[in-house]
C-alpha positions in Angstrom: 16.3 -14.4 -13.0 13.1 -12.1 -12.3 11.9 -12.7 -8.5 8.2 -11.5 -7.8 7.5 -9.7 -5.3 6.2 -10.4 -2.0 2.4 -10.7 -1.7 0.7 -6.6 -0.6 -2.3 -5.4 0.9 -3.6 -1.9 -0.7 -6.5 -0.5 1.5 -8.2 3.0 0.9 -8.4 5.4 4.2 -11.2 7.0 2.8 -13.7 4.5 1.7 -11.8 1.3 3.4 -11.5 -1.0 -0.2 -9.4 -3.1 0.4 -7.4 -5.7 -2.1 -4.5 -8.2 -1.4 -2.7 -8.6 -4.5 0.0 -11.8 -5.2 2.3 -10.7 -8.8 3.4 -13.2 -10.6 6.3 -11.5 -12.0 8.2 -8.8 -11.3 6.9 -6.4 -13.7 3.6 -5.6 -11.9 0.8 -4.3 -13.6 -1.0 -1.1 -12.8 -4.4 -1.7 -11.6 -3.7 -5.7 -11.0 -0.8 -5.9 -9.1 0.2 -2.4 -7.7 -2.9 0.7 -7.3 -2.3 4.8 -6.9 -5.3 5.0 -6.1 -8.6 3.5 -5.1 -10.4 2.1 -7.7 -13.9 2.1 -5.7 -13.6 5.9 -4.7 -10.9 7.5 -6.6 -9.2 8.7 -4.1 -4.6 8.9 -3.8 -4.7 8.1 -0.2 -3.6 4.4 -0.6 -1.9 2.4 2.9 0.1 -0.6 2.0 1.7 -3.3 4.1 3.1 -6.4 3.1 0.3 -9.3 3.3 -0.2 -11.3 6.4 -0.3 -15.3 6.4 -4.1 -15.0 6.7 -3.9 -12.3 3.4 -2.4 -14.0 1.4 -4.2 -17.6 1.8 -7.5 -15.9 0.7 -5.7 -14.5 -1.8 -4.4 -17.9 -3.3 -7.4 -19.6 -2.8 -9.7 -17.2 -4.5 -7.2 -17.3 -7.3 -7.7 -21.3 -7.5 -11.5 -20.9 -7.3 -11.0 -18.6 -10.4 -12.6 -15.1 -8.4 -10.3 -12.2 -9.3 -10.6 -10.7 -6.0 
């Protein structure tokens, strides 16, 4: 049985975007779920971390109120 993935935050150290993604499934999706690189500035120089408590509530909720991100 697929398991999903825990919740992740991407953040850019160049330009500081910053997205917490939740994936539904285990096969993520390029540019939704998992990011090489920064979709505002282009650039490869991605940090992720595993989504705090805090994270991943705005996460959910904005997914509820129908916001992407």
């Amino acid at each position: 049985m697929p398991i999903p993935p825990p919740p992740s935050t991407f953040r850019c150290t160049d330009c500081g975007w910053r997205r917490t993604v939740i994936p539904r499934s285990d096969a993520l999706i390029l540019g939704v779920d998992w990011f090489e690189h920064c979709p505002q500035c282009g650039s490869q120089t991605l940090q992720w971390r595993p989504a705090s408590a805090t994270e991943t509530f705005k996460a959910r909720l904005q997914q509820l109120l129908g916001g992407r991100h």
